[in-house]
C-alpha positions in Angstrom: -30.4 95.1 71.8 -27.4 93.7 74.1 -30.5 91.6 76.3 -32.0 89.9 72.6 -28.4 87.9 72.7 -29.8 85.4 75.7 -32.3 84.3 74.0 -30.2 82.0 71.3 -28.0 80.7 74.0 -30.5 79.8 76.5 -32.3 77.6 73.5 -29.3 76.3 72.6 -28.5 75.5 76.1 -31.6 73.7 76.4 -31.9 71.7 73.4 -28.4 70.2 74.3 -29.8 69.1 77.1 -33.1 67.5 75.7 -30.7 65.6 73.0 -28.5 64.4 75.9 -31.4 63.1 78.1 -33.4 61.5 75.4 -30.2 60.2 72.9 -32.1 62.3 70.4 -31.0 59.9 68.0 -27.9 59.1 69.1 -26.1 55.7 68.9 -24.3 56.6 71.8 -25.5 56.5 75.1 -25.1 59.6 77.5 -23.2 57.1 80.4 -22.2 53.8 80.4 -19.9 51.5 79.6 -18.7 53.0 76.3 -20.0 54.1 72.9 -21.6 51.0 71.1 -19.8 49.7 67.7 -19.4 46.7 66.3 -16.6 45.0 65.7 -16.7 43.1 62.7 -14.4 44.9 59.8 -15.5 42.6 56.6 -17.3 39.5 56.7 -16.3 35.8 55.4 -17.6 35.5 52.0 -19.6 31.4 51.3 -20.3 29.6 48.9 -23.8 28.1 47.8 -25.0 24.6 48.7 -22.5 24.9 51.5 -23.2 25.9 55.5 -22.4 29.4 56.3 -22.2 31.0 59.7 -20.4 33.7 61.4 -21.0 35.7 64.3 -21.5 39.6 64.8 -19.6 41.3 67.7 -20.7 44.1 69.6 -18.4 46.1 71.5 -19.2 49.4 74.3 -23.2 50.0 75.0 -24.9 47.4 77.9 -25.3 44.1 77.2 -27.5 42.1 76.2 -28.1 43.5 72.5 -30.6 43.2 69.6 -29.5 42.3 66.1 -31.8 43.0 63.5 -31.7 43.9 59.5 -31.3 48.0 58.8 -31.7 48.2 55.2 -30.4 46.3 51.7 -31.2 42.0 51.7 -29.3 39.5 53.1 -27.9 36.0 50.9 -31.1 34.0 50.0 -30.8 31.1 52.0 -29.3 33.4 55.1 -30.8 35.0 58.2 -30.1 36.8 60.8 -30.4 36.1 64.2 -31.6 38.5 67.1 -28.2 37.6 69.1 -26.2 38.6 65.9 -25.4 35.2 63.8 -25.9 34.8 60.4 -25.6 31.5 59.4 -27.8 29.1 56.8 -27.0 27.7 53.5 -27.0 29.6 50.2 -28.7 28.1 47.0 -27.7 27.7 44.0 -29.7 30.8 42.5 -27.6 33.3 44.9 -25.2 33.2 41.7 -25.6 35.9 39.0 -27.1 34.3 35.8 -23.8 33.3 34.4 -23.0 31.6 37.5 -20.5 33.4 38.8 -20.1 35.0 42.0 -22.6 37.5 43.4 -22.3 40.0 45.9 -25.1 41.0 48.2 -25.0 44.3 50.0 -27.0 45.2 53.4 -26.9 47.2 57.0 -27.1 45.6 60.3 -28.3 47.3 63.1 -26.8 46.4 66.9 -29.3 48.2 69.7 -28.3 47.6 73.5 -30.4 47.4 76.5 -29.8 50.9 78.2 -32.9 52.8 79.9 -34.0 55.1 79.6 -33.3 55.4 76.1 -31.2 52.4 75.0 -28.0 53.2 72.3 -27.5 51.5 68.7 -25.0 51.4 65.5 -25.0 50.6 62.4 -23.0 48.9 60.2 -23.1 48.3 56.0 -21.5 45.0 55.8 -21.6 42.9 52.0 -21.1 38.9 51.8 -20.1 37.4 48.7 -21.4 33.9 47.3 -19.2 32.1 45.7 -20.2 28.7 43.5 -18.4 25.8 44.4 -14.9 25.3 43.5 -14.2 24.2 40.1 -10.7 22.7 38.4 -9.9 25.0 35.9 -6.2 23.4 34.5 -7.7 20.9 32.6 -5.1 20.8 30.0 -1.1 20.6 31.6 1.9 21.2 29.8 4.3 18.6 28.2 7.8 17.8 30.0 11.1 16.6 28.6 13.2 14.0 30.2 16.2 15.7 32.4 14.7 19.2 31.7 13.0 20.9 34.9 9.6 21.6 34.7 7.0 23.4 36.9 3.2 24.1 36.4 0.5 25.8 38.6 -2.7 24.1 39.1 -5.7 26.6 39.1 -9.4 26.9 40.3 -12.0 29.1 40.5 -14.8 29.3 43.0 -14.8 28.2 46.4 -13.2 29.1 49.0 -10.1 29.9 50.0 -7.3 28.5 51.2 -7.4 25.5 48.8 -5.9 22.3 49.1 -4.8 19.9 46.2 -4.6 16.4 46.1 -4.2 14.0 43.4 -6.9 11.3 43.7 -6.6 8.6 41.0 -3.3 7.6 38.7 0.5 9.1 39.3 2.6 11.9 38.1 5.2 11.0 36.3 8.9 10.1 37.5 10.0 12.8 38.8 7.4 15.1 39.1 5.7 15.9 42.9 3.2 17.6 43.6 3.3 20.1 46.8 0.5 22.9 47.1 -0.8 23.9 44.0 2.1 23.0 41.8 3.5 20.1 40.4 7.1 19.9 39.9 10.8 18.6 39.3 12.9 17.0 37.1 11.3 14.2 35.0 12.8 11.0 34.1 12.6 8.2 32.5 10.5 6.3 31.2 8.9 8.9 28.9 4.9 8.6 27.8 1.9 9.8 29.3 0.4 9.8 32.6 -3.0 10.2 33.5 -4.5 11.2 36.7 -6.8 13.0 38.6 -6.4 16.4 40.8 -9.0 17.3 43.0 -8.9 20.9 44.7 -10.8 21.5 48.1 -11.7 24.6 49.3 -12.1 25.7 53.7 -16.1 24.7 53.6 -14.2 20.8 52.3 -16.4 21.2 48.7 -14.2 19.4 46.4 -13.8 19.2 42.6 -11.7 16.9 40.2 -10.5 17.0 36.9 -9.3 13.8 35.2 -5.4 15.5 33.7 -2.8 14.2 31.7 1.2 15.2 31.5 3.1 13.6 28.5 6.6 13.4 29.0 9.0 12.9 25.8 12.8 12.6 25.4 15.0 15.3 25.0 16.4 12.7 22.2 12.9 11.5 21.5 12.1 12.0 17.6 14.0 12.2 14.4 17.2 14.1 14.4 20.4 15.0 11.9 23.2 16.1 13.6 27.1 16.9 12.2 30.0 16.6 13.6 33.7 18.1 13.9 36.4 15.8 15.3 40.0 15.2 15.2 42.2 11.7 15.4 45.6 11.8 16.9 45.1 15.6 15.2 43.6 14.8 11.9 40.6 16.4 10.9 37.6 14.2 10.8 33.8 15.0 9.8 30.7 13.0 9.9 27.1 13.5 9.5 24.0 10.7 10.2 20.8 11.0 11.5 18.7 8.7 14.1 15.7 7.8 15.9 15.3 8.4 19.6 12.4 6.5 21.5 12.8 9.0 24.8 13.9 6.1 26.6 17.5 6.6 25.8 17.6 3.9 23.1 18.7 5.4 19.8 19.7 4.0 16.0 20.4 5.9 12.6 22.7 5.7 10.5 26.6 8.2 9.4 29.1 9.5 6.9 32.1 10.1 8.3 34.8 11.1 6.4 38.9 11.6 7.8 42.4 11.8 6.8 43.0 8.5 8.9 41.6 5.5 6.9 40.1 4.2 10.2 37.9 7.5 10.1 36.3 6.6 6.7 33.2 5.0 6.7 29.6 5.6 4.4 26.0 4.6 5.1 26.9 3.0 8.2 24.2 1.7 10.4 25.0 2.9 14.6 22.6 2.6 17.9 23.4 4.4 20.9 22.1 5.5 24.4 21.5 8.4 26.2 20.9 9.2 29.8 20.1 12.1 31.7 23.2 13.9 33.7 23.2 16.5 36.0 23.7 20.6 35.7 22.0 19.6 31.8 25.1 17.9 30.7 23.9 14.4 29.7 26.1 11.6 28.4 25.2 10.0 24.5 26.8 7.2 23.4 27.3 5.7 19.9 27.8 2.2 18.8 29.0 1.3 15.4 31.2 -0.3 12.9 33.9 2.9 13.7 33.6 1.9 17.8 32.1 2.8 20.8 32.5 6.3 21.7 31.2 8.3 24.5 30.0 11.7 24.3 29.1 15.3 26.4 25.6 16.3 25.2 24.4 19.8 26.6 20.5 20.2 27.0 19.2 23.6 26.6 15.5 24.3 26.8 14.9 25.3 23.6 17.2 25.0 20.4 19.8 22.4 19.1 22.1 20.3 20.8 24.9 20.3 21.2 27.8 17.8 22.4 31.7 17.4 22.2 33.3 14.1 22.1 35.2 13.4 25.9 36.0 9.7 25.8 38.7 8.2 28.0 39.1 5.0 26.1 39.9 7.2 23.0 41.8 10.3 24.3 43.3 11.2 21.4 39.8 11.6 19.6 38.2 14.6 20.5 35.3 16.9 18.7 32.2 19.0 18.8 29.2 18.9 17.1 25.6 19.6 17.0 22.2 18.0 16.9 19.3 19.4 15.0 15.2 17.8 15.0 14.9 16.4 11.9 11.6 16.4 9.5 11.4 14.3 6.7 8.8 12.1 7.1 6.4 12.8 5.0 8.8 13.9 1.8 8.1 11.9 -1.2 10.4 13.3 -3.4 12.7 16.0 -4.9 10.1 18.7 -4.7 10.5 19.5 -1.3 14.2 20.5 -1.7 13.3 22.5 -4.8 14.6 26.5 -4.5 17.2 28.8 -3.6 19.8 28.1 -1.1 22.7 29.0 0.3 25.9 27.1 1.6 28.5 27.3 4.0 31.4 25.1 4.5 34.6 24.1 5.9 37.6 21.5 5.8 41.1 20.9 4.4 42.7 20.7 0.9 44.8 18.2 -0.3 47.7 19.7 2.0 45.7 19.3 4.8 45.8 23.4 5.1 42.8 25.0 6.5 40.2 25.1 3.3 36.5 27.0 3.8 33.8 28.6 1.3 30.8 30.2 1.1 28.1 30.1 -2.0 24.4 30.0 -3.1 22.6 27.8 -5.8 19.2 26.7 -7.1 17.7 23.5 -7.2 14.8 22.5 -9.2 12.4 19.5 -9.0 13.6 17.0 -10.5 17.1 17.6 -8.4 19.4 19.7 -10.9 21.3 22.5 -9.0 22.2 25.3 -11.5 23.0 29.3 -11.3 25.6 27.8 -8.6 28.4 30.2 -7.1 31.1 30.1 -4.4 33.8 31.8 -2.9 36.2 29.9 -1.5 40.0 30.3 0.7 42.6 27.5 0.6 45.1 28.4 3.1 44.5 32.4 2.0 44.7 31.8 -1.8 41.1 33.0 -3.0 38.9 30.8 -5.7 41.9 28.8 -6.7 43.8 32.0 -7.8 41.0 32.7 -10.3 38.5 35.4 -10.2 36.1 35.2 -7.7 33.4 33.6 -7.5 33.8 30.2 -9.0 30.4 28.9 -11.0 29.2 25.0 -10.4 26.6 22.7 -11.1 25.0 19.9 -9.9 23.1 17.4 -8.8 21.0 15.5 -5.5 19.1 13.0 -5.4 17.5 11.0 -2.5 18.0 7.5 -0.9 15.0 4.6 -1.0 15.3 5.3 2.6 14.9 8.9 2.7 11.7 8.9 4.9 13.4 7.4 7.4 16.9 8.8 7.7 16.5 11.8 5.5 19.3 10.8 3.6 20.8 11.5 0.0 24.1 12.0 -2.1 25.1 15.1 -4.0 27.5 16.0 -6.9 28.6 19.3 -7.2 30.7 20.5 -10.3 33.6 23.1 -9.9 35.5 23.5 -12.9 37.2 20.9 -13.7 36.9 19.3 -10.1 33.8 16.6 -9.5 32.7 16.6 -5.5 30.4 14.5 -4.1 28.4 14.9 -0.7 26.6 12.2 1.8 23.7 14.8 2.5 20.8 14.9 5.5 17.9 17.0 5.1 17.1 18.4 8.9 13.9 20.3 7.5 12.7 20.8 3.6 13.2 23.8 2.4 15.2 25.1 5.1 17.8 22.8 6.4 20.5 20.3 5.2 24.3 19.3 6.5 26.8 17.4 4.3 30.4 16.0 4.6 32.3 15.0 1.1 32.7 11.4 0.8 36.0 11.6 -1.7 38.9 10.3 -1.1 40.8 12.5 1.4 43.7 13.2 -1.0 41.5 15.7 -3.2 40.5 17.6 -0.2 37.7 16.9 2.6 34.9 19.2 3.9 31.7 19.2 6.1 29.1 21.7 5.1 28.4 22.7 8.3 25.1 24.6 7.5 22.8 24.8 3.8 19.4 26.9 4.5 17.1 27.9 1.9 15.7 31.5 2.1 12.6 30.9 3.8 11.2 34.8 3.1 13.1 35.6 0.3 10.9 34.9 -2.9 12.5 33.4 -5.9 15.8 34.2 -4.6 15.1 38.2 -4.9 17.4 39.8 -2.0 17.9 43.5 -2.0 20.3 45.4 0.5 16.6 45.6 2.6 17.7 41.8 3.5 20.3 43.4 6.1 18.2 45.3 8.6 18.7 47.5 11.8 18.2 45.1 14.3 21.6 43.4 12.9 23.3 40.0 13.2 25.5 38.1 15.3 28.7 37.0 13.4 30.5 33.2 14.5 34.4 32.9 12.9 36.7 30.3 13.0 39.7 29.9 10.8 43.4 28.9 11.0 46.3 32.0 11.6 49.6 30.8 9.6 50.5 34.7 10.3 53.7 34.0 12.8 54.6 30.8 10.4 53.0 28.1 12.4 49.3 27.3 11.9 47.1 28.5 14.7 43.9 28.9 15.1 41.8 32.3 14.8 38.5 33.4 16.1 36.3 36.2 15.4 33.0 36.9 17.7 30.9 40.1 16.9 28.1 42.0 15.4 27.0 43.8 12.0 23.7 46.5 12.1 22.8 47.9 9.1 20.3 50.5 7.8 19.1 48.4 4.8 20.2 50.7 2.4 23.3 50.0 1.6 25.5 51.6 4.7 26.7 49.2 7.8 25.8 51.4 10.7 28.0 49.3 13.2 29.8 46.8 12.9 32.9 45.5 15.4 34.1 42.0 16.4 36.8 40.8 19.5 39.4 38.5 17.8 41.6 36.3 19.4 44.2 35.4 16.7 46.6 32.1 18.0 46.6 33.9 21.8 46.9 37.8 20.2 43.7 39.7 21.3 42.6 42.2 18.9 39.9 43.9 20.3 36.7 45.1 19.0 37.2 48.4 17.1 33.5 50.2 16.1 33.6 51.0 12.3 30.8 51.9 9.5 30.9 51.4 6.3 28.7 49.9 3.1 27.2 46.6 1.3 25.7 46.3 -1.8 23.3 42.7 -2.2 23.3 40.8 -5.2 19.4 40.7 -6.1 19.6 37.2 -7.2 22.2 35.1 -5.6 21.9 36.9 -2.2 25.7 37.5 -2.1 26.8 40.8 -0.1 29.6 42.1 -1.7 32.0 44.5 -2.1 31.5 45.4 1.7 33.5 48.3 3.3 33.8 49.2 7.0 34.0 45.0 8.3 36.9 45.4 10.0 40.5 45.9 9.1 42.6 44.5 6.3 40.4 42.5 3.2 36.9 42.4 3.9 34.6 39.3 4.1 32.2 38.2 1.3 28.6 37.4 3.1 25.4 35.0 1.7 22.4 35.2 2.5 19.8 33.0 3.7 17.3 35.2 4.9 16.8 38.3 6.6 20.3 38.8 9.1 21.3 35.4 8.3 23.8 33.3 6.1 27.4 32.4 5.8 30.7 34.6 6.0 33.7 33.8 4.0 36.7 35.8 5.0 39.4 36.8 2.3 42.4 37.0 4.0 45.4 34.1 5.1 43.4 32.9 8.2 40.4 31.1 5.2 37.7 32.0 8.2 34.6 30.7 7.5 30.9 31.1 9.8 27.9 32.1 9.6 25.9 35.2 11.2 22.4 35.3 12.8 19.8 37.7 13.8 20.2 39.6 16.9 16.9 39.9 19.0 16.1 41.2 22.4 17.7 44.0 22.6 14.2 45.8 23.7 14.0 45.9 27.1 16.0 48.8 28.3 15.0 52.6 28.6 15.8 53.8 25.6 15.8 50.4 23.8 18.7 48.2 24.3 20.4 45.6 25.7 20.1 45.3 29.7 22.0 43.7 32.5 18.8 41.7 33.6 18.6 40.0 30.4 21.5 37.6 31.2 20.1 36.4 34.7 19.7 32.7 33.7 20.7 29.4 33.0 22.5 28.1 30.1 23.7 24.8 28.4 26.0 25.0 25.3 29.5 23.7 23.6 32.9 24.9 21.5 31.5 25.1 17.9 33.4 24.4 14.9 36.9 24.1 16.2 39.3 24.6 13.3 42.7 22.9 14.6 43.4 20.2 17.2 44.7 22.3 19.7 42.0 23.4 20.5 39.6 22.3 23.7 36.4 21.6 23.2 34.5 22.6 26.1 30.5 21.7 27.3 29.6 24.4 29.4 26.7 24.2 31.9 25.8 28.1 33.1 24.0 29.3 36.5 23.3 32.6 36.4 22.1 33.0 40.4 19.5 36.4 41.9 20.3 39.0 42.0 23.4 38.4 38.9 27.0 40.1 38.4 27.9 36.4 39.1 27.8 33.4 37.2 29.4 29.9 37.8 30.1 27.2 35.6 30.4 23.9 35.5 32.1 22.6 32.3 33.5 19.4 30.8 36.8 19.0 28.1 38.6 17.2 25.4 41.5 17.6 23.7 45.2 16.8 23.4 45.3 16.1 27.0 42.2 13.9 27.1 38.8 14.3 28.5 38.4 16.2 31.6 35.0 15.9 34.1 33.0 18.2 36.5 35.2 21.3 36.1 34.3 24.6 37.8 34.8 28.4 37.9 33.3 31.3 38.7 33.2 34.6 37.3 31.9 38.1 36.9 30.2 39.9 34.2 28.9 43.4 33.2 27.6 44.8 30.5 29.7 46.4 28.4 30.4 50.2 29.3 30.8 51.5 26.1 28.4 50.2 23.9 27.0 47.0 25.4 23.1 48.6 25.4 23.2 48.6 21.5 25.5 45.3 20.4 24.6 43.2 23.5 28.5 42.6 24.2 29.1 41.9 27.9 32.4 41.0 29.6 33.4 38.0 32.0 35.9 38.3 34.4 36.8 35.8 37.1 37.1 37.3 40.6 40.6 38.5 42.0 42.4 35.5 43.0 40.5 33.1 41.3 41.4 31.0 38.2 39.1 31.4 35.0 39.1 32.5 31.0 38.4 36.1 30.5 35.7 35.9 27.8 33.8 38.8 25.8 29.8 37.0 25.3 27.6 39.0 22.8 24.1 37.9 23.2 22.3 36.5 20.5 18.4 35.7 21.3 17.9 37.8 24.6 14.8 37.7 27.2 11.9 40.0 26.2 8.9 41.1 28.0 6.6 40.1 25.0 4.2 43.0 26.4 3.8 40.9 29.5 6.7 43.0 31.4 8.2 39.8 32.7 11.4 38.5 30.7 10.7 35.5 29.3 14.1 33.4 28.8 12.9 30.5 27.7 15.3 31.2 24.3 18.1 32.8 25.2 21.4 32.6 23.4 25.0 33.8 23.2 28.1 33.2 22.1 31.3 34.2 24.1 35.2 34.0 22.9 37.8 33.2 25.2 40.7 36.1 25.0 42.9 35.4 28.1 43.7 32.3 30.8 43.7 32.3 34.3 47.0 34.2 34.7 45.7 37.1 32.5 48.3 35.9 29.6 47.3 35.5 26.1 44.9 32.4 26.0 46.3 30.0 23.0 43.4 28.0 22.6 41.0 29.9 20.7 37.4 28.7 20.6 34.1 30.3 19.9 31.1 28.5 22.7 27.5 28.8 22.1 25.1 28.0 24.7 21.4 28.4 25.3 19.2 28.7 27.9 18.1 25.7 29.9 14.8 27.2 32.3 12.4 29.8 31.7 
C-alpha cells in the first residue's frame, strides 16, 4: 500500500515535464527573453470617413512576431496587419442605425518566433467609431451691455481634443472667444451679431454652425421708475417712465413733486444717457426742464434697478430710487387695470412731519375705484384721529399717450379731502407707482408700490395668504421719540402657519442710532377675506402692532401704528432649502451683488450704491460703494468685512451678520436674505436671483450708527 503512492507522483512528475518541453499551450515560453504580452492598454477610438492607424506593441517572447485576428470582427473599413498595425478608413455604415457611435469588440493574438515551440498572448481590445464631429450649440444665449457673460460651445462626435474657431462674422464687443467658450463683458453698441464657429476634432474633420448672440441694454426697453430725493433737506418725489435704445440714449417723460417750488414740475418731457461703469455701478444721466443731474445706477443680473442721485454740481440734492421694466404697450384701455389692489405709500403732511399709509381698493372697467380703505399715520396720529380705517373713492383714467409712456392721473377721495396722483403703470394688473401732484401745502406723497393680487381671485384672501415659508419685512419711518426727528428702521421676518398663529416673527431696529435688536416672538393674525387687510395682529413685536395688506401670497404693504408713522412693504422669503435639515446655509451668500439705500425717510440720511464681491471660499466680502448726502457725493469707496450666519437662528430666518475685521473701518450690519440660491434639483446653487436686505446698526468705531438706512441689493453673476 505505501509503494502504490509513486505512481501519482512519478506521472505527475512527467507530465510537467512534457508541458514544459512542448509549451503545452502555454503563451509563455520555457526560456528566453521574458514572457510575451502586449503592451497596448486601450486603443484610440476613430471616426468614419477619416484615416485610422495605430500600432500594436509586443513586449518579452523573441522577435520578430505574428499578428493576426483571435476572435470577435474588427471596424469595417479596418485590418490588421501581420506586423501588428491596424490602420484603414472606417465608412459611414460602422455607425449604429441612428448614427451614433458604435463600438466593435475583438481579440488579437501576438505569436513570437521561438523553436521549438514558439510562445503567444492574447489580448481583447474594442475600438470605437465615432461619426464626424458635429456643432451642437446652435442657439447661444442673449447678453446685456456691462453685465458679464459666459457660454460653452458644444459638439458631439469626433475626436477629441477639439479646437474652436470662429470662421465668418465677429462676436460682439466684448466678447472673446478662447477654447470652447466665449466670454467677457459686452459693450456697446447693442444688436445682433452673426457668425460662424467651426469645431475641429485631432483627425482635423471640421464642422460649422452659422450662430447668432444678441446683445441688448441693461436700459434697453420701456421702463417706470420712482424716485425719493431731498433739496437742501426737503422731501422731493417724482415718477416718469422712458425708452432706452441699449445704446445709452434714453427719453420719457416725469412728475415730480417737492416742498421747493423749483422741485415741482408735471408731464415733463427728459432724455438722458447711460453708460456702463465698472464693479456694476453704471452712471445715468437725466436732462430736463428741472436740470441736468447725474446719477449712481446699480446693475444686478436679474431684478430692478436701482440708483441714488450723487451729483457734484448739485450737492445738496441727493436721493434713491428704483427702476422697474415697464409693459404697456399693447393696453388699449381701462380694462387692463380692472381688479383688486393694494397700496402703499409714503410722504409728509402739511407740517412737513413724516406722513405714510397703507390700503386696498377695487377698480372696475371703465376706471371707478370703490370698496377703497386705508390706514394711515401722520407723525403717530392714526387715520386723522378717527377710527381706523378711513373709506375712499375714486377715479383713473389714462393719458392719449398711455401706450407710450404708460401714463395716467388719478383722484382719490378721503373724506372730505380730494387727492390727485400723476400715475405709471409698470405692468397691468400687477404694477403701478404714483407721486401726488397737489400743491405741497395739503400734504405730498409718492406711492412707492400699488400691486394687484395676482393669485388671489376676486379679492378673496383667507389667513392661508400668509404661509410657512414667511416674508421679508422693509421699514422706514421717522423717530420723534428723544424730541428731535430721526429716522427709524426696521429689517426682519414674519412665518406663519396659515391658520391664524405667526410662528416667528423678529426684526433688528435701529431707531435714530439706538439698536434694538431682534427679539423672537409668536403670536396671531386674522385676514380680512375681502380687502386682504391683516389685522388685529399679536406677537409683531413690542409696543402697538402693525396693520399689514396684502397683495398676494407673503406680500403687500406694512403700516406701523406707533409715533415713528413706519411704512414698507414685505416679500416672500425663498431659498431657504438647501441645508440639512432645510434651511438657510452659509454657501448661499457666496456671490456677487449690486444694490442701493431704499426709501430714505429724512435727509440725514446717506444714500449709498453698494457693489458686493463675495470671493471662494466666503466668510469675506468687500465692497465697493458710492454716497450722497449732506456732505455731497462721494466715489469709489471701500471696505471689507466678515459675515456668518447667524448662530442662533440664522438656518430658519436667513439672518446673517457683517462685521468688519479688527482694525478695520466699516458699518456693522445684520443682512436677512430674501431670494436665496437653490439647487433647483440640479445640486448646484443657482444665484442668478439672489436678494437681501441688510440694516446698518453701528459705525466704524462700534458707536451707535446715526444714519439709519435699509440697502437692498441683488445679485449680479450666476
Amino acid at each position: 500500500m505505501k509503494g502504490s503512492k509513486l505512481f501519482p507522483f512519478l506521472a505527475l512528475s512527467l507530465c510537467l515535464y512534457v508541458l514544459l518541453m512542448s509549451a503545452c499551450g502555454s503563451s509563455h515560453p520555457p526560456n528566453g527573453p521574458g514572457a510575451l504580452n502586449i503592451a497596448n492598454s486601450t486603443l484610440p477610438q476613430g471616426v468614419v470617413l477619416s484615416a485610422y492607424s495605430v500600432t500594436l506593441v509586443p513586449t518579452g517572447g523573441l522577435a520578430p512576431y505574428t499578428w493576426t485576428l483571435n476572435s470577435g470582427a474588427l471596424p469595417p473599413g479596418l485590418t490588421l496587419s501581420s506586423g501588428g498595425v491596424i490602420s484603414g478608413t472606417p465608412p459611414m455604415s460602422d455607425l449604429n442605425s441612428d448614427g451614433t457611435a458604435m463600438t466593435y469588440n475583438f481579440v488579437v493574438k501576438v505569436t513570437d518566433s521561438q523553436t521549438p515551440t514558439a510562445a503567444y498572448q492574447t489580448k481583447s481590445f474594442s475600438i470605437i467609431i465615432n461619426p464626424l464631429p458635429l456643432v451642437t450649440s446652435t442657439t447661444l444665449p442673449n447678453g446685456t451691455i456691462g453685465v458679464p457673460y459666459t457660454t460653452t460651445l458644444t459638439n458631439s462626435g469626433g475626436l477629441a481634443p477639439f479646437t474652436w474657431s470662429i470662421t465668418a462674422g465677429t462676436l460682439p464687443a466684448g466678447l472673446s472667444l478662447s477654447g470652447s467658450s466665449i466670454g467677457g463683458t459686452p459693450t456697446v453698441p447693442p444688436g445682433t451679431s452673426n457668425f460662424t464657429i467651426q469645431v475641429t476634432d485631432a483627425d482635423s474633420n471640421t464642422n460649422s454652425a452659422n450662430v447668432s448672440i444678441t446683445i441688448t441694454g441693461k436700459l434697453q426697453g420701456t421702463f417706470a421708475f420712482s424716485f425719493n430725493g431731498f433739496d437742501n433737506g426737503q422731501p422731493f418725489y417724482t415718477v416718469g417712465s422712458f425708452v432706452g435704445d441699449g445704446s445709452g440714449n434714453l427719453s420719457g417723460v416725469l412728475d415730480q413733486n417737492g416742498l421747493e417750488a423749483a422741485d415741482v414740475a408735471s408731464d415733463v418731457p427728459f432724455t438722458g444717457t447711460s453708460t456702463v461703469g465698472p464693479n456694476n455701478l453704471w452712471s445715468l444721466t437725466f436732462v430736463s426742464a428741472l436740470g441736468t443731474f447725474n446719477y449712481v445706477l446699480a446693475v444686478p443680473l436679474n431684478g430692478d434697478l436701482k440708483f441714488i442721485l450723487a451729483d457734484p454740481n448739485h450737492p445738496q440734492i441727493y436721493g434713491s430710487g428704483v427702476i422697474k421694466a415697464q409693459s404697456v404697450s399693447a393696453i388699449t384701455g381701462l380694462t387692463a387695470l380692472a381688479g383688486n389692489w393694494a397700496l402703499g405709500f409714503f410722504g409728509v403732511d402739511p407740517g412737513g412731519h413724516r406722513s405714510a399709509g397703507a390700503g386696498s381698493f377695487k377698480a372696475d372697467t371703465s376706471g371707478s375705484l370703490t370698496m377703497g380703505i386705508e390706514d394711515t399715520n401722520d407723525n403717530g396720529t392714526m387715520c386723522n384721529g378717527s377710527v381706523c380705517p378711513l373709506a375712499f373713492t375714486g377715479s383713473w383714467m389714462l393719458d392719449t399717450d398711455f401706450a407710450t409712456t404708460g401714463r395716467g392721473t388719478a383722484t382719490l377721495n378721503v373724506g372730505t379731502n380730494t387727492l390727485h396722483y400723476a400715475l405709471y403703470v409698470v405692468v397691468p394688473k400687477a404694477e403701478l407707482i404714483a407721486v401726488q401732484t397737489d400743491p405741497a401745502s395739503s400734504g405730498l406723497s409718492l406711492v412707492s408700490l400699488l400691486q394687484s393680487p395676482a393669485n388671489v381671485t376676486g379679492g378673496s384672501f383667507s389667513d392661508g395668504s400668509l404661509t410657512a415659508s414667511g416674508a421679508v419685512m422693509e421699514l422706514n419711518g421717522v423717530s420723534t421719540s428723544t424730541g428731535s426727528a430721526l429716522p427709524d428702521v426696521q429689517l426682519g421676518v414674519g412665518q406663519f402657519d396659515g391658520k391664524g398663529n405667526i410662528t416667528l416673527f423678529q426684526t433688528d431696529e435701529n431707531k435714530g442710532g439706538t439698536y434694538i435688536p431682534a427679539t423672537p416672538s409668536t403670536g396671531t393674525y386674522s385676514v380680512d377675506p375681502t380687502t386682504g387687510r391683516v389685522y388685529p395682529i399679536t406677537g409683531a413685536g413690542t409696543g402697538p402692532q402693525p396693520v399689514w395688506y396684502l397683495a398676494n401670497a407673503n406680500r403687500g404693504f406694512v403700516i406701523g401704528t406707533d409715533l415713528s408713522a413706519t411704512e414698507g412693504s414685505f416679500e416672500p422669503q425663498t431659498g431657504g432649502t438647501d441645508s440639512t435639515p432645510p434651511g438657510f446655509s452659509l454657501p448661499q451668500f457666496l456671490i456677487t451683488y449690486a444694490g442701493t439705500t431704499i426709501q430714505p425717510a429724512l435727509a440725514s440720511v446717506i444714500n449709498e450704491a453698494d457693489s458686493t464681491i463675495i470671493p471662494p471660499p466666503g466668510g469675506a466680502i468687500d465692497i465697493t460703494y458710492d454716497t450722497s448726502g449732506s456732505g455731497g457725493p462721494q466715489t469709489n469707496q471701500n471696505v471689507k468685512l466678515t459675515y456668518a450666519l447667524d448662530p442662533n437662528n440664522g438656518a430658519t430666518t436667513g439672518r446673517f451678520i457683517l462685521t468688519p475685521p479688527t482694525g478695520t473701518p466699516g458699518p456693522m450690519e445684520i443682512v436677512y436674505l430674501i431670494t436665496a440660491a437653490a439647487t433647483g434639483g440640479t445640486g448646484t446653487l443657482d444665484y442668478s436671483n439672489n436678494k437681501w436686505a441688510s440694516i446698518n446698526i453701528t459705525t466704524a468705531t462700534g458707536a451707535p450708527d446715526p444714519n439709519p438706512r435699509i440697502t437692498v441689493v441683488q445679485s449680479t453673476s450666476k
